[in-house]
C-alpha positions as CSV (number, residue, x, y, z in Angstrom):
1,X,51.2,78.3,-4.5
2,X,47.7,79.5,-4.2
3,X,46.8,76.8,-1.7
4,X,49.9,77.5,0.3
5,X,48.2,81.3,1.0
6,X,45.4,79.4,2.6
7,X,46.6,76.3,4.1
8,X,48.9,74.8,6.8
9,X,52.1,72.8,5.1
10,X,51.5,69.6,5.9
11,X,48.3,70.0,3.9
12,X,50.2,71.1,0.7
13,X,53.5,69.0,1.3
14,X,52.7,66.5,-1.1
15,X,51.7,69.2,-3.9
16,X,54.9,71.1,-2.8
17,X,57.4,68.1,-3.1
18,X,56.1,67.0,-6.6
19,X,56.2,70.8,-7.8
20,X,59.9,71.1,-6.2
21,X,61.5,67.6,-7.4
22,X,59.6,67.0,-10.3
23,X,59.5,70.4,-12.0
24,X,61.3,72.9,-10.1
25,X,64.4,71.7,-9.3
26,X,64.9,70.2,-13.0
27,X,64.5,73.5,-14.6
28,X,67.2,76.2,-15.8
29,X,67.8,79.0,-13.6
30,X,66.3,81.6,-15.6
31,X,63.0,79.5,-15.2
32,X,63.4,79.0,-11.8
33,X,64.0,82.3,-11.3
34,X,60.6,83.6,-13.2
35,X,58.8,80.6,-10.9
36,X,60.6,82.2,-7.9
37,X,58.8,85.5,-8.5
38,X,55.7,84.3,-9.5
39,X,55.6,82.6,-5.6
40,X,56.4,85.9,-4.6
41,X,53.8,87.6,-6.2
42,X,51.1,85.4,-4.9
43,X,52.5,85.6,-1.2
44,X,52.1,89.7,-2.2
45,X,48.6,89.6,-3.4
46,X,47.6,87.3,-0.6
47,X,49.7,88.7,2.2
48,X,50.7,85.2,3.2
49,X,53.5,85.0,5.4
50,X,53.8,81.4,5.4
51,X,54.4,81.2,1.4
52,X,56.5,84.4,1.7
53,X,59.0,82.1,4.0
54,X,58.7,79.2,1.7
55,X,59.7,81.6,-0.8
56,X,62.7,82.5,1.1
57,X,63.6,78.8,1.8
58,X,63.3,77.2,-2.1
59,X,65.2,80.4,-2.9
60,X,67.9,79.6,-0.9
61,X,68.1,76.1,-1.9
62,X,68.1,77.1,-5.5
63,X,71.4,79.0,-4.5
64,X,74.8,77.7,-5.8
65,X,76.9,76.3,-3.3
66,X,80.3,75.7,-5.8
67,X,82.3,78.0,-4.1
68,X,83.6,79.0,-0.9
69,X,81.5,82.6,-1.0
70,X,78.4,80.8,-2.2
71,X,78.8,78.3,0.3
72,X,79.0,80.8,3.0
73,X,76.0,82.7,1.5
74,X,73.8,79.8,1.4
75,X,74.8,78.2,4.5
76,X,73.4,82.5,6.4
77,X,70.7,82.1,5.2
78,X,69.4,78.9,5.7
79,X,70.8,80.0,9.3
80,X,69.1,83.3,9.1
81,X,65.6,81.0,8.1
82,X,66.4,79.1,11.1
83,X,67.0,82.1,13.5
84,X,63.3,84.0,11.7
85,X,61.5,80.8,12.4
86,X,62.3,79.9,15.7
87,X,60.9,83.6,16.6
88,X,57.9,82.9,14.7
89,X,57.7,79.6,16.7
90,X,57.6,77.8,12.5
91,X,59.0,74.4,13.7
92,X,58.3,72.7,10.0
93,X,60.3,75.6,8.7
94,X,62.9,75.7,11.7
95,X,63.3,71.5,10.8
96,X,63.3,71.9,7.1
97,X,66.0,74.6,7.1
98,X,68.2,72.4,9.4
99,X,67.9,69.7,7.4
100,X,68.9,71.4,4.7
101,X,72.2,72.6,6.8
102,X,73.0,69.1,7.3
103,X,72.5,67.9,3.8
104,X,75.0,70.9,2.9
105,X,77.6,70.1,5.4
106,X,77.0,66.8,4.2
107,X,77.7,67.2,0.2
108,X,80.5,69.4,1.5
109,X,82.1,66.3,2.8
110,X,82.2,69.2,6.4
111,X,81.0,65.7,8.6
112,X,82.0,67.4,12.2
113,X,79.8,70.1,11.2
114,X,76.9,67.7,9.8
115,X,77.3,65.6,13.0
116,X,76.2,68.8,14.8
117,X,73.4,69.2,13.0
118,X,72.8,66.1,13.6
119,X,72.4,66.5,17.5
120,X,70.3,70.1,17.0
121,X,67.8,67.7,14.8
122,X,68.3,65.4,17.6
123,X,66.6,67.8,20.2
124,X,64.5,69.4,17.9
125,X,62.4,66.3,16.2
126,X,60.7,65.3,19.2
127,X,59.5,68.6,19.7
128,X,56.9,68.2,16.7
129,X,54.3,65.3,16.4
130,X,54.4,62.8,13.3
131,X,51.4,64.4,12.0
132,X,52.6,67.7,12.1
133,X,56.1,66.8,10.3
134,X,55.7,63.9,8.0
135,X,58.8,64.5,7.1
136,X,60.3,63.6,10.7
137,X,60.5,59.9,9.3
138,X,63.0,60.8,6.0
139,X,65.3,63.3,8.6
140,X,65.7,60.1,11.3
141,X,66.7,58.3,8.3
142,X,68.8,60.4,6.8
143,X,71.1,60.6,10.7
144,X,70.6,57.3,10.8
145,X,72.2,56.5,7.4
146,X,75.2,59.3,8.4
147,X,76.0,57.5,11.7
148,X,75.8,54.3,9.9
149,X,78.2,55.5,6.6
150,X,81.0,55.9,9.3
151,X,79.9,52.1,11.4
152,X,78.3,53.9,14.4
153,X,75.7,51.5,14.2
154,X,74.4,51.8,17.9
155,X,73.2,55.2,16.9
156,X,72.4,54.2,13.2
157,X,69.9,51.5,14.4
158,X,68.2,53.8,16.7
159,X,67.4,56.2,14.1
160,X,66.7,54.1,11.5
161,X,64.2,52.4,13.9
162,X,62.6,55.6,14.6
163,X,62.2,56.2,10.7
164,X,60.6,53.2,10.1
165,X,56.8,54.1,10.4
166,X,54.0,53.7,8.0
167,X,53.7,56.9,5.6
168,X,51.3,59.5,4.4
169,X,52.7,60.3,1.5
170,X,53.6,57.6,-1.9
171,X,57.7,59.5,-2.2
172,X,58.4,58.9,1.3
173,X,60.8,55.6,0.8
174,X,62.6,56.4,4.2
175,X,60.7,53.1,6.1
176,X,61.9,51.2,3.2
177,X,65.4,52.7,3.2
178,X,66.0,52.0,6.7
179,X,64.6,48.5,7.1
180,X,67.1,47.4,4.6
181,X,70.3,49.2,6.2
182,X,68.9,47.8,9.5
183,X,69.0,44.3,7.6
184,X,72.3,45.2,6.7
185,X,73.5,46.2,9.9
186,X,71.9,42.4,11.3
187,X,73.7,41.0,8.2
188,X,76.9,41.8,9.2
């Protein structure tokens, strides 16, 4: 987290994402909890806005989403990150949080609602270069795969198209992912 205080997130995205999947997100609550406040210690100690967001962000994602209440919950805040960013002018944080809208509609099985999501990404991912958002290739991907699960393959093929790039970063499979559902698509 310390590096976080003192650097941009693309720097620490790769730190971050093993931390998050391959620790974090495995543990029990009370544990994730206890790691929770320990991020928001640091972003205490060193004043740092930006980890105090990310803070906000993994917390909300940690949130259960079983129920219609929790749904609700989880779904303001990840709006309310949205609404703080977009005054702060965070795009990575605007993106991330509505990317994670989508992936809840999209659990949810709520697909109108995930489809709009779909066209705010749309607007929004151009906004920011490659550089800036590795993750822009694994969000194209994921639209891409949503218009293609319901045979919208126009669309599907022109996101999948745009996530197929070469990567920073040895987890991003999104290229791979979508040269093979383009290969499907041609298969057909």
């Amino acid at each position: 987290f310390l590096h976080y205080t003192q650097q941009d997130f693309s720097l620490v995205m790769c730190d971050l994402y093993c931390y998050y999947e391959g620790a974090l997100f495995q543990m029990p609550s009370e544990k994730q909890a206890a790691e929770l406040k320990k991020m928001q210690e640091i972003a205490d100690k060193y004043n740092s806005k930006n980890l105090h967001n990310e803070h906000q962000f993994i917390s909300a994602l940690l949130l259960p989403d079983d129920s219609i209440s929790d749904f609700s919950n989880k779904l303001e805040l990840l709006k309310n990150i949205v609404e703080d960013a977009t005054k702060r002018n965070d795009q990575i944080l605007k993106l991330r949080s509505l990317e994670a809208i989508f992936n809840l509609y999209w659990t949810k099985k709520d697909y109108a609602k995930a489809f709009q999501q779909i066209a705010i990404l749309d607007k929004e991912l151009p906004k920011i270069s490659d550089d800036k958002y590795p993750e822009k290739g694994t969000v194209y991907y994921s639209m891409g795969e949503a218009h293609y699960f319901f045979r919208d393959y126009d669309k599907a093929v022109s996101y999948l198209q745009k996530a197929v790039k070469p990567v920073k970063y040895f987890f991003d499979t999104s290229p791979i992912q979508a040269q093979n559902l383009v290969g499907e698509y041609y298969a057909l």
